[in-house]
DSSP file (Angstrom, degrees, kcal/mol; ACC not computed):
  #  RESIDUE AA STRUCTURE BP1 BP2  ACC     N-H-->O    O-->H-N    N-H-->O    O-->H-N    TCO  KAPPA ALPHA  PHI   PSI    X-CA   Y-CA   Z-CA
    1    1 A X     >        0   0    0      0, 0.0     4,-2.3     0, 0.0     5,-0.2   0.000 360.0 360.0 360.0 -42.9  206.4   72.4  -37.5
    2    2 A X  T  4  +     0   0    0      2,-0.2     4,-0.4     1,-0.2     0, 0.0   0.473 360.0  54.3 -84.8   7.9  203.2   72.6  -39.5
    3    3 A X  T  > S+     0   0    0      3,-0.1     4,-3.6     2,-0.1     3,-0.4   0.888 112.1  44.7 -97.6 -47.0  205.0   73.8  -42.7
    4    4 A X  H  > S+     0   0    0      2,-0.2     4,-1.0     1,-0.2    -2,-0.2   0.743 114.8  53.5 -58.2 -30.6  207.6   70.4  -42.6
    5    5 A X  H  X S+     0   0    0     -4,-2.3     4,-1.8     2,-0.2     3,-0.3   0.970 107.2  49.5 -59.4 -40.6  204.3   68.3  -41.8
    6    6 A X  H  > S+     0   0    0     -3,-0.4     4,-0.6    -4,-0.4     5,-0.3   0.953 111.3  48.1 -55.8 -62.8  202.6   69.6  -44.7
    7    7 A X  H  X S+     0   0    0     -4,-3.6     4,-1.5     2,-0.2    -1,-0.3   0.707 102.3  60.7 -89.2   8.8  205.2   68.9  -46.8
    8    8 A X  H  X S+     0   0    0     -4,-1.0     4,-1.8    -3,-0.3     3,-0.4   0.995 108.3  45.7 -34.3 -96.4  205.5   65.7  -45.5
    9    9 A X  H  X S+     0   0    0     -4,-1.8     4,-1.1     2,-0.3    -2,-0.2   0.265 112.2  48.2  37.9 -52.8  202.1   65.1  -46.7
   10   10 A X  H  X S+     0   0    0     -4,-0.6     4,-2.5     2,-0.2     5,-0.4   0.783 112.5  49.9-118.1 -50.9  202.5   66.7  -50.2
   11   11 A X  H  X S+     0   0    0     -4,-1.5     4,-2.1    -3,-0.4    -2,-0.3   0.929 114.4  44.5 -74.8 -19.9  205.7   64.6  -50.5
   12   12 A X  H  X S+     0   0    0     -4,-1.8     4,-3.7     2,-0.2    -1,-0.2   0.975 116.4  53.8 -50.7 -58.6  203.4   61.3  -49.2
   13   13 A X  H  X S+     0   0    0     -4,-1.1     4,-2.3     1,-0.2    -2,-0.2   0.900 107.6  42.0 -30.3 -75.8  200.8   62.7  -51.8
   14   14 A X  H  X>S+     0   0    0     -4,-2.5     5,-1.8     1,-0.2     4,-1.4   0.756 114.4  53.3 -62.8 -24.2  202.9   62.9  -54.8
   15   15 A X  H  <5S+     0   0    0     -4,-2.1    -2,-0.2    -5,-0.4    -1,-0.2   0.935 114.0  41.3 -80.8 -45.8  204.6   59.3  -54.1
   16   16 A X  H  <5S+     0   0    0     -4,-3.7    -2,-0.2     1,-0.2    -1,-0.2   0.783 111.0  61.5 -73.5 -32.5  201.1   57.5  -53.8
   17   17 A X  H  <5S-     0   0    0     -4,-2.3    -2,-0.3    -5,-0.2    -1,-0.2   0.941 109.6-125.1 -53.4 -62.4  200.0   59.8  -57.0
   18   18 A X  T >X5 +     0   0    0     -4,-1.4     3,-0.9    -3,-0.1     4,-0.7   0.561  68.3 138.1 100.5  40.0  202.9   58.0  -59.2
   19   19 A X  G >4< +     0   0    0     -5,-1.8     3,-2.5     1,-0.2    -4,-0.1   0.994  61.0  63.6 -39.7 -64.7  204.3   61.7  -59.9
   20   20 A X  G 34 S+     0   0    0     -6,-0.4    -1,-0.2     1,-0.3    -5,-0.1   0.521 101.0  58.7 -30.4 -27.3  207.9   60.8  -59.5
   21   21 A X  G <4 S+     0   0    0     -3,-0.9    -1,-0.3     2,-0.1    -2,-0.2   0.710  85.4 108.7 -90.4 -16.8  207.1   58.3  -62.8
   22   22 A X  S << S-     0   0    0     -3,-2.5     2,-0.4    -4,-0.7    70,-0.2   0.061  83.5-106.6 -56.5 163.1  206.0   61.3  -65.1
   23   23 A X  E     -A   91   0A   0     68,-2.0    68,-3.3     1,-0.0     2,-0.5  -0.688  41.9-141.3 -78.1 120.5  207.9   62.6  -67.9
   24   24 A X  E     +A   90   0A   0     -2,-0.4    66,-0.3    66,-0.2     2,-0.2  -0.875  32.7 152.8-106.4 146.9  209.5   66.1  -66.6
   25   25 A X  E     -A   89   0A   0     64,-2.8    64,-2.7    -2,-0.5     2,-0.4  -0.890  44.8 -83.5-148.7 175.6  209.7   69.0  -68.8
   26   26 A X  E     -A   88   0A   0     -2,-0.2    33,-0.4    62,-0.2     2,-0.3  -0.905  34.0-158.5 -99.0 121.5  209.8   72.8  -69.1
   27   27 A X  E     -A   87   0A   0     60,-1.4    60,-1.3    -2,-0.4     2,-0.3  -0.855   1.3-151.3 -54.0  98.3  206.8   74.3  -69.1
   28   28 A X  E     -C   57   0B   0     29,-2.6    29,-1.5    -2,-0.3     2,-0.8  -0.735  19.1-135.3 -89.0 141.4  206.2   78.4  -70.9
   29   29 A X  E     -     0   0B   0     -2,-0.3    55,-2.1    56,-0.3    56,-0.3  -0.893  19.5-173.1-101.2 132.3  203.5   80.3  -69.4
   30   30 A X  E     +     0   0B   0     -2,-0.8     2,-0.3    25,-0.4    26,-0.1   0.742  66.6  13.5 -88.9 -17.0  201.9   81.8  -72.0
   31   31 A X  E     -C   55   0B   0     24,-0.7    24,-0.6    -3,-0.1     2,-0.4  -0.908  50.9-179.6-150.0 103.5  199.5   84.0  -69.9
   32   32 A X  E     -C   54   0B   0     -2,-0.3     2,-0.4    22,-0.2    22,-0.2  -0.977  12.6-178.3-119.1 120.6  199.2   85.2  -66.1
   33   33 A X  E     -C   53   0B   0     20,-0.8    20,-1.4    -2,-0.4     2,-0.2  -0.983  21.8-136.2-120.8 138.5  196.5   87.4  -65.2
   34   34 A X  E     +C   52   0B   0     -2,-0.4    18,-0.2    18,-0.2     2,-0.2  -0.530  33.2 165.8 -83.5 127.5  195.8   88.9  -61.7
   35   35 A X  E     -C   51   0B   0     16,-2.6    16,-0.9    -2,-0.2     2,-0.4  -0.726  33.2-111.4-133.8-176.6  192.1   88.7  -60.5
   36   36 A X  E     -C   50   0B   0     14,-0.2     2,-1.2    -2,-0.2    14,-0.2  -0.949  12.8-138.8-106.2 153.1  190.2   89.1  -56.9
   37   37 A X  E     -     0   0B   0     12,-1.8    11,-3.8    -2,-0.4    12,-0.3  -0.847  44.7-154.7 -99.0  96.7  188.5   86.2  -55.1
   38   38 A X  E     -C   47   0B   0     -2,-1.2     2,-0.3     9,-0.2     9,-0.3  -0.201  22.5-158.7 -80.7 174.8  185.8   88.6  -54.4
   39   39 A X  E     +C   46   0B   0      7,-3.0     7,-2.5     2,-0.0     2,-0.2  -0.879  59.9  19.9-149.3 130.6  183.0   88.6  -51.1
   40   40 A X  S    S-     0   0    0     -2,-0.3     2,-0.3     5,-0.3     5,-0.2  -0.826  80.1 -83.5 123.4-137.0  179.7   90.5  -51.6
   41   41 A X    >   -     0   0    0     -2,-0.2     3,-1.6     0, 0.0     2,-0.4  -0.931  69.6 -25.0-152.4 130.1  177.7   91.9  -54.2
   42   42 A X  G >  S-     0   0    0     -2,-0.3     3,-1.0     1,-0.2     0, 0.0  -0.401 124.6  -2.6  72.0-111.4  177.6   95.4  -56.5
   43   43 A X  G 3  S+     0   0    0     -2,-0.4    -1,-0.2     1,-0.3    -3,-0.0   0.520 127.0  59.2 -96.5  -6.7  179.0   97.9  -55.0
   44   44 A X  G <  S+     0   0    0     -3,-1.6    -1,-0.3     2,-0.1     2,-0.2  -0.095  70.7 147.2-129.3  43.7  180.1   96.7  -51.5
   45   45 A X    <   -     0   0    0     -3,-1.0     2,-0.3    -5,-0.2    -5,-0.3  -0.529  28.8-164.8 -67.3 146.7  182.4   93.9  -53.0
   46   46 A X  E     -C   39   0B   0     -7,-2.5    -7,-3.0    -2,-0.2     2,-0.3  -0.939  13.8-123.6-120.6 148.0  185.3   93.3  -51.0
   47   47 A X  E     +C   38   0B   0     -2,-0.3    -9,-0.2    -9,-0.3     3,-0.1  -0.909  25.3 175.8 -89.4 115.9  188.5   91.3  -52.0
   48   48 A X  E     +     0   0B   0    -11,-3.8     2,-0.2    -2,-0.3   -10,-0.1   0.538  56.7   2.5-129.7  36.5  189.4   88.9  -50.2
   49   49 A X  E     -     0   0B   0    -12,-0.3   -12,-1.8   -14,-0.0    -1,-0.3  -0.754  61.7-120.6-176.9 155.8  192.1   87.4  -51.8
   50   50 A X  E     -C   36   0B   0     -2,-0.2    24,-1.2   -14,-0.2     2,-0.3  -0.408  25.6-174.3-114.1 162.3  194.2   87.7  -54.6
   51   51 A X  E     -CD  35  73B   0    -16,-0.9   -16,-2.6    22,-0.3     2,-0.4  -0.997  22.9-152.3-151.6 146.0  195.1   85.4  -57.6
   52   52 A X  E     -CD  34  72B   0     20,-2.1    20,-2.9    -2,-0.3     2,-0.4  -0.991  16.6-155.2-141.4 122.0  197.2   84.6  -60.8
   53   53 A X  E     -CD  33  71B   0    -20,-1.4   -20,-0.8    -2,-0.4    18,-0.3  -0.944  17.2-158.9 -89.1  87.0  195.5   82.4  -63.6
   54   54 A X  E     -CD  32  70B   0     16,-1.2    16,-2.3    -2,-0.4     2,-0.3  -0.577  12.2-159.9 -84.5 142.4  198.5   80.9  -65.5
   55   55 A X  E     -CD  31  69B   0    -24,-0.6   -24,-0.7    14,-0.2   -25,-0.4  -0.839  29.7-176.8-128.0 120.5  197.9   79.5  -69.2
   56   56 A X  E     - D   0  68B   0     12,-4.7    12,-1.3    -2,-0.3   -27,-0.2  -0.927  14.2-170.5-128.6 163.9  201.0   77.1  -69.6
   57   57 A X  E     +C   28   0B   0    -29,-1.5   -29,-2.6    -2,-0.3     2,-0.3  -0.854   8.5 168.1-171.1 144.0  202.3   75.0  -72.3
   58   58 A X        -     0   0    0    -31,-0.2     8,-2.9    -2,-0.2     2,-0.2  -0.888  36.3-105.2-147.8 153.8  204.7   72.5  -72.8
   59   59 A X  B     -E   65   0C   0    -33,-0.4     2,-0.2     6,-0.3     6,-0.2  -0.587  36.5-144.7 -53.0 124.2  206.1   69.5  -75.7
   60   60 A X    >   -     0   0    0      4,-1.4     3,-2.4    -2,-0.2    33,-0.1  -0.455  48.4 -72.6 -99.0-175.2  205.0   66.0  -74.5
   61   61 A X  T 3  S+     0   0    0      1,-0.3    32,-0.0    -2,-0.2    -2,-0.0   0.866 140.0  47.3 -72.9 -35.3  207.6   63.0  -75.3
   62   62 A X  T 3  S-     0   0    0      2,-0.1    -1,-0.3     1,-0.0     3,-0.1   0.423 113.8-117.6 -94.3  13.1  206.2   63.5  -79.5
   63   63 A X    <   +     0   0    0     -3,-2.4     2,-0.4     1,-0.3    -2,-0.1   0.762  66.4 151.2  65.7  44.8  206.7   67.1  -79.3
   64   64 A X        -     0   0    0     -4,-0.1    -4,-1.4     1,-0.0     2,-0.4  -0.786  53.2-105.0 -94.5 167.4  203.0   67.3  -79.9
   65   65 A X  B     -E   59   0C   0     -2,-0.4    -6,-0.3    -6,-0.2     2,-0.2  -0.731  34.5-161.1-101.5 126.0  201.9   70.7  -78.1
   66   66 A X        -     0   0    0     -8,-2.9     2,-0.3    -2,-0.4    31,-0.1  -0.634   2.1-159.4-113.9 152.8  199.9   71.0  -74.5
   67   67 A X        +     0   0    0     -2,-0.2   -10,-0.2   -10,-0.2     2,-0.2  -0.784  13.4 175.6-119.8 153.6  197.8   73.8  -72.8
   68   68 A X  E     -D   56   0B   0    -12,-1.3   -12,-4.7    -2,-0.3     2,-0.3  -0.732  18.0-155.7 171.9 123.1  197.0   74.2  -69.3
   69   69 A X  E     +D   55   0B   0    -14,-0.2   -14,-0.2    -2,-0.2     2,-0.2  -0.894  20.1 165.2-106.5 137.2  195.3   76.6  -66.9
   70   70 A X  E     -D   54   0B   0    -16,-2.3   -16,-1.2    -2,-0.3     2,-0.4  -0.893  30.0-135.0-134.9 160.1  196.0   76.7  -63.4
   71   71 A X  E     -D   53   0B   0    -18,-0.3     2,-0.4    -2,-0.2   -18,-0.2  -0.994  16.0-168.0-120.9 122.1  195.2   79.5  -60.5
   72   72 A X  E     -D   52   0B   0    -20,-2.9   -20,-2.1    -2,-0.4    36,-0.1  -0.958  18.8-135.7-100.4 118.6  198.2   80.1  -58.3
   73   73 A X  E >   -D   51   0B   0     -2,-0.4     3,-0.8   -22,-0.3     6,-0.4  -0.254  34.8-100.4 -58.3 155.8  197.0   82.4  -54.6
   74   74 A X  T 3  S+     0   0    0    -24,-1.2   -23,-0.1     1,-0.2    -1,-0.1   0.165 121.0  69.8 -84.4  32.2  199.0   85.1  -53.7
   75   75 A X  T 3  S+     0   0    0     32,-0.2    -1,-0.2   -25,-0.1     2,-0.2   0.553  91.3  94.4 -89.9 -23.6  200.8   82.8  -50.9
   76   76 A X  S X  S-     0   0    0     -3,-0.8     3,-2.2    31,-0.1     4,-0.3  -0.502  74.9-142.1 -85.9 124.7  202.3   80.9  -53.8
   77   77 A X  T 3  S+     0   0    0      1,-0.2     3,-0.5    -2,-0.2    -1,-0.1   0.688 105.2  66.3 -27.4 -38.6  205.3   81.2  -55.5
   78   78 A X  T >  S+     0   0    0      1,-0.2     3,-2.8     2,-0.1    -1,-0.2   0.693  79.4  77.0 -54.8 -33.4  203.7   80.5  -58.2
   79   79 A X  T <  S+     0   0    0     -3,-2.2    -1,-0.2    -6,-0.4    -2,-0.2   0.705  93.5  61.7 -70.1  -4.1  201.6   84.0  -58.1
   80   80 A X  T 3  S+     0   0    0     -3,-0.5    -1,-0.3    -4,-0.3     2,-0.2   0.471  70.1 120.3 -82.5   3.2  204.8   85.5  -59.3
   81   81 A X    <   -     0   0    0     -3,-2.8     2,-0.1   -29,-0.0    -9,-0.1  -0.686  47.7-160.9 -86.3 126.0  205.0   83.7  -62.6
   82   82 A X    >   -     0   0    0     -2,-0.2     3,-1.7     1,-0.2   -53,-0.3  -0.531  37.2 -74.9 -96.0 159.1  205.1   86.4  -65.8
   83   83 A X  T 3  S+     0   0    0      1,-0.2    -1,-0.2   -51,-0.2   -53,-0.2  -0.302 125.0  23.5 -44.6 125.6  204.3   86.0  -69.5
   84   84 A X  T 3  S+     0   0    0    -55,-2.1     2,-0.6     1,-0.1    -1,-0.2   0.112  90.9 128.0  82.0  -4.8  207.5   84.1  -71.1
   85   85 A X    <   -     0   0    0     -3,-1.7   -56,-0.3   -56,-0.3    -1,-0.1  -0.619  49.4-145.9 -77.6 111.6  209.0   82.2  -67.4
   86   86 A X        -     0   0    0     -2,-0.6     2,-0.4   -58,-0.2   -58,-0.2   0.118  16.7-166.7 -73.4-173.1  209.4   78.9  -67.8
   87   87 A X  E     -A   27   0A   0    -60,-1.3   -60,-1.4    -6,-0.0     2,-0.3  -0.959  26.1-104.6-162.3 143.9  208.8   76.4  -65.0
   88   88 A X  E     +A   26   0A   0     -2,-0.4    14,-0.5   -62,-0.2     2,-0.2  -0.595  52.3 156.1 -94.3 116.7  209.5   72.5  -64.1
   89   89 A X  E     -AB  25 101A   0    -64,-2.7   -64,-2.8    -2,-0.3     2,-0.4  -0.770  28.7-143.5-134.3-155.0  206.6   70.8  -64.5
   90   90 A X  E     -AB  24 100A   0     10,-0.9    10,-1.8   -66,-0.3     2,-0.2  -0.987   7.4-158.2-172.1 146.8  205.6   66.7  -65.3
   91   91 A X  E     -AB  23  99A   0    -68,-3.3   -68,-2.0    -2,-0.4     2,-0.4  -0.693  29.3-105.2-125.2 164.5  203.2   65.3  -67.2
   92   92 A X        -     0   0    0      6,-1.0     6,-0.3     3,-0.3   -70,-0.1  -0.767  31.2-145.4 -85.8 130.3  201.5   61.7  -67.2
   93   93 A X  S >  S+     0   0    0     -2,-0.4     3,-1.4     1,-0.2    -1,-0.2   0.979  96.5  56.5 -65.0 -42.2  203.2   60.0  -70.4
   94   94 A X  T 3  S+     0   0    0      1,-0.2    -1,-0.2    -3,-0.1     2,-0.1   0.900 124.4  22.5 -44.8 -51.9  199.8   58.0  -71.1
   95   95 A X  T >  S-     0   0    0      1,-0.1     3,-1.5     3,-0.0    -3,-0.3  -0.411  71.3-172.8-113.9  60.9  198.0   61.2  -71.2
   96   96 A X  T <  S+     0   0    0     -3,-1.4    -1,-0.1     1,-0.3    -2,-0.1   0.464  84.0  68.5 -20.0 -24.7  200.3   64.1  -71.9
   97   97 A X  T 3  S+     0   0    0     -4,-0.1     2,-0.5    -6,-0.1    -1,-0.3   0.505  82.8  79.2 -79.0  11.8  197.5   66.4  -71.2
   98   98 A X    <   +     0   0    0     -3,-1.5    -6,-1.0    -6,-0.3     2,-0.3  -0.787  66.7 168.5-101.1 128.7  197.5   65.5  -67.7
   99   99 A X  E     -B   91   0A   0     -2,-0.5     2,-0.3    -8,-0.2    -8,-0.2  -0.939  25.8-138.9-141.9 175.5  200.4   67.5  -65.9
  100  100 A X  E     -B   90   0A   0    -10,-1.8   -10,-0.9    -2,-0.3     2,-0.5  -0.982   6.7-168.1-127.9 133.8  201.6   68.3  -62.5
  101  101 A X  E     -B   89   0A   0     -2,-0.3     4,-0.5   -12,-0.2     3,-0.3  -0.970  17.8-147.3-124.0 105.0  202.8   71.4  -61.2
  102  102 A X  S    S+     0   0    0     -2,-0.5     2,-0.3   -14,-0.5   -14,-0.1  -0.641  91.4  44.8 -94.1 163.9  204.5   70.9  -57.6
  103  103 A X  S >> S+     0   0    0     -2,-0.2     4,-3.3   -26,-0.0     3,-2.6  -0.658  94.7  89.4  83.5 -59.1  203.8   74.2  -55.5
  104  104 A X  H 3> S+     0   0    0     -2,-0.3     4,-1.8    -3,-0.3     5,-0.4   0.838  90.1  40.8 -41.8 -44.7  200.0   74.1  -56.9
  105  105 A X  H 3> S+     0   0    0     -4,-0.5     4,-0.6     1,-0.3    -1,-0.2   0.710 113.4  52.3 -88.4  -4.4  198.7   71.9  -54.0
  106  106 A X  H <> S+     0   0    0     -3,-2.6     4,-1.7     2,-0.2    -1,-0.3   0.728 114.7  44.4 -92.5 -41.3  200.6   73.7  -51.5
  107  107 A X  H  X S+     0   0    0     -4,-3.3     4,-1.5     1,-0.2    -2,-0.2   0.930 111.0  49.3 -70.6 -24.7  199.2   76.8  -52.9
  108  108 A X  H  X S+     0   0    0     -4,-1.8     4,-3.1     2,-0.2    -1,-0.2   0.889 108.1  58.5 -54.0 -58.0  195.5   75.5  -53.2
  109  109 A X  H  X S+     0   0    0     -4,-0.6     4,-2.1    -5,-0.4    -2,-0.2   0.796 108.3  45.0 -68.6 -26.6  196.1   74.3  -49.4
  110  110 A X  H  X S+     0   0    0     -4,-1.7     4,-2.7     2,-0.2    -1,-0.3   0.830 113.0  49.2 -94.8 -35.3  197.0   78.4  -48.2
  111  111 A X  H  X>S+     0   0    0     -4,-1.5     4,-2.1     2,-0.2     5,-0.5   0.956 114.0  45.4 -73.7 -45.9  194.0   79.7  -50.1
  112  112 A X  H >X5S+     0   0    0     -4,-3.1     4,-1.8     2,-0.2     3,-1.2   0.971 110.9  58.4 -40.0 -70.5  191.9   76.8  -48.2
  113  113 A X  H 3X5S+     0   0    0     -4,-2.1     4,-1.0     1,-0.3    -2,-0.2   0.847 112.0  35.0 -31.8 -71.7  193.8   78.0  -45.1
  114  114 A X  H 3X5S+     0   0    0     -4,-2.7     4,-1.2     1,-0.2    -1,-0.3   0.684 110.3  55.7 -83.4  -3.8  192.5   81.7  -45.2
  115  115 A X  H <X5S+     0   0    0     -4,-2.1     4,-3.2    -3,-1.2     5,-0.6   0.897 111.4  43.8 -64.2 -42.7  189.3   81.6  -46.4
  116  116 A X  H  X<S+     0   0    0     -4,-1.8     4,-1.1    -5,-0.5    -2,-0.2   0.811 111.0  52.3 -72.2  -7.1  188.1   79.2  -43.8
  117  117 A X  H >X S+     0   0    0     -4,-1.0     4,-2.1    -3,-0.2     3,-1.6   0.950 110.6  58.0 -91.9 -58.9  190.0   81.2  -41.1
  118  118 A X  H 3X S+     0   0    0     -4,-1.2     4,-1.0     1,-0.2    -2,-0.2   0.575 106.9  43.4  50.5 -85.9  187.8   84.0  -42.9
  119  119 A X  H 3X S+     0   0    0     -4,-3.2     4,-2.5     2,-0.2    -1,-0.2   0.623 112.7  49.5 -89.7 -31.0  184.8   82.4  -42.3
  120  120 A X  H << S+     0   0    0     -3,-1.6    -2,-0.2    -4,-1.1    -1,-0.1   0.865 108.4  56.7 -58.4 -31.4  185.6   81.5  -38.6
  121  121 A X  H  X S+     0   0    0     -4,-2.1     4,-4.7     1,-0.2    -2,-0.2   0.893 113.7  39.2 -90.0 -46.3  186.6   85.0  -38.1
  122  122 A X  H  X S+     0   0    0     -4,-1.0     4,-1.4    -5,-0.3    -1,-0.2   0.732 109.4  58.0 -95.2  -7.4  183.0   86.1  -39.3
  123  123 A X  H  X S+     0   0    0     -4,-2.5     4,-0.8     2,-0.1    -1,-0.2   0.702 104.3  53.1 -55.0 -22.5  181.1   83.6  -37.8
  124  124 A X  H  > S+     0   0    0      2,-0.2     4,-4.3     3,-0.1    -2,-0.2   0.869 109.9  43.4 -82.6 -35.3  182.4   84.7  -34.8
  125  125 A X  H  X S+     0   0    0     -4,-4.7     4,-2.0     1,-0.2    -3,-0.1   0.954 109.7  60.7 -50.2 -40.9  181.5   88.3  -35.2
  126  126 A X  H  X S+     0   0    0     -4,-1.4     4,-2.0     2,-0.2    -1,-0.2   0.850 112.3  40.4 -52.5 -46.3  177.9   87.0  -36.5
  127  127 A X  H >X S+     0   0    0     -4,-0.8     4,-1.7     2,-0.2     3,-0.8   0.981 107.2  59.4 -86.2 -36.6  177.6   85.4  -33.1
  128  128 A X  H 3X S+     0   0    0     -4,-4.3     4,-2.7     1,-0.2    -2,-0.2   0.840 109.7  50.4 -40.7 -51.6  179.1   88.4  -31.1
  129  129 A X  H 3X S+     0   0    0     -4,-2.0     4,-2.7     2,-0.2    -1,-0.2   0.750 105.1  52.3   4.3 -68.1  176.3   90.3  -32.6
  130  130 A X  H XX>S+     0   0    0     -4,-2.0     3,-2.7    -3,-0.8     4,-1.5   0.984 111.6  42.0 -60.6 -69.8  173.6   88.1  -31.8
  131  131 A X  H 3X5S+     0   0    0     -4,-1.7     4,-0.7     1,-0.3     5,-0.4   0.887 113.3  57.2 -54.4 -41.4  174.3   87.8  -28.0
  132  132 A X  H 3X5S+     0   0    0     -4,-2.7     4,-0.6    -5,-0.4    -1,-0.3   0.941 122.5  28.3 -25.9 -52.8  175.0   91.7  -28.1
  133  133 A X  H <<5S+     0   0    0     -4,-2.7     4,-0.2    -3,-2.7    -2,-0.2   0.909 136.7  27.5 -78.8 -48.5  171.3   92.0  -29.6
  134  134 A X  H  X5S+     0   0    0     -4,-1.5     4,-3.2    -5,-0.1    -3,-0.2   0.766 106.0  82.7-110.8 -54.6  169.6   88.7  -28.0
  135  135 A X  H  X<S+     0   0    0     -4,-0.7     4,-2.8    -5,-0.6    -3,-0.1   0.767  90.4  35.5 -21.8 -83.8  171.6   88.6  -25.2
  136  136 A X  H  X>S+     0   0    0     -4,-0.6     4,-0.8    -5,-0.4     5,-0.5   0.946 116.7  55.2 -57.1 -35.3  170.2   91.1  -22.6
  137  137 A X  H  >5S+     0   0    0     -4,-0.2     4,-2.1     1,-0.2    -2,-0.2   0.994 109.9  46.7 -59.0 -45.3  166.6   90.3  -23.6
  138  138 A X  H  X5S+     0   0    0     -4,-3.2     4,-1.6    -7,-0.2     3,-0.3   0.960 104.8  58.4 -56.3 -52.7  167.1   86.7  -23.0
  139  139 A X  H >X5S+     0   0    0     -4,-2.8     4,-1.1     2,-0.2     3,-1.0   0.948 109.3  47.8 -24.4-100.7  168.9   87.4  -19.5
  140  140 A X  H 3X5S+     0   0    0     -4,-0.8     4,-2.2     1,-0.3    -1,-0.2   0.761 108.0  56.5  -7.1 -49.3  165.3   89.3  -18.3
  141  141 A X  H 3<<S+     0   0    0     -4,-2.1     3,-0.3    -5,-0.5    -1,-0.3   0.867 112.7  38.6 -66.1 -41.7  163.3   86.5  -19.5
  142  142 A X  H << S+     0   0    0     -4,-1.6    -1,-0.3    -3,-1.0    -2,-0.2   0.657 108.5  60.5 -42.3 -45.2  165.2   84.2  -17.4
  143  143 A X  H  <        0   0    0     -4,-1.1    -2,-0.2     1,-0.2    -1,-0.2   0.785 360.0 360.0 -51.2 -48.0  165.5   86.3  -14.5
  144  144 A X     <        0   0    0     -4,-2.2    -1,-0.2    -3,-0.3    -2,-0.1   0.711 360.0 360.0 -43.4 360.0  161.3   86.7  -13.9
């Protein structure tokens, strides 16, 4: 239910966006490189999620020539895109440098997803901790 709301949503999104009036075209990616979305510092970095930085480029309506970087998460379809795969993407004609990549906001929206569950997940330990530590000493104090 919550993947058909979503794209509900996205489809809401792009219709109030004017996408649907852009110019569609094929898109090359000229570049995908695989990185970590790291958490810590030195030596006790941890990864905690993975990523593909796509370099695209595509013709606009006067076959003058466009660039574009994007980061696809590895929930995305997108994180599977190699050097030379084209891809459908649409671009604003007023400003040809402007494009839209549908799948990017759905992939942006799963990298939101898990970090914050992430963060929930170690906020809760952070407080399980405390009361471990705090806990019984507060309990006494109460008790006198």
């Amino acid at each position: 239910m919550w993947h058909t709301g979503h794209i509900v949503v996205i489809g809401l999104w792009e219709h109030l966006r004017g996408y649907r009036n852009w110019t569609p075209t094929r898109a090359t990616v000229e570049s995908s490189t695989i990185s970590g979305i790291d958490f810590g510092k030195d030596d006790s970095k941890q990864s905690l999620a993975w990523r593909s930085v796509c370099k695209i480029a595509w013709l606009d309506q006067d076959r003058v020539p466009h660039t574009a970087e994007f980061d696809a998460f590895e929930e995305s379809p997108l994180y599977q895109l190699c050097d030379g795969d084209t891809i459908e993407i649409r671009f604003n004609p007023r400003r040809p440098e402007q494009f839209y990549l549908p799948g990017l906001i759905q992939s942006k929206l799963a990298k939101a997803w898990k970090l914050t569950i992430f963060a929930v997940v170690f906020i809760l330990v952070l407080i399980g901790i405390a009361v471990a530590w705090f806990g019984p000493s507060i309990l006494r104090a109460v008790s006198r």
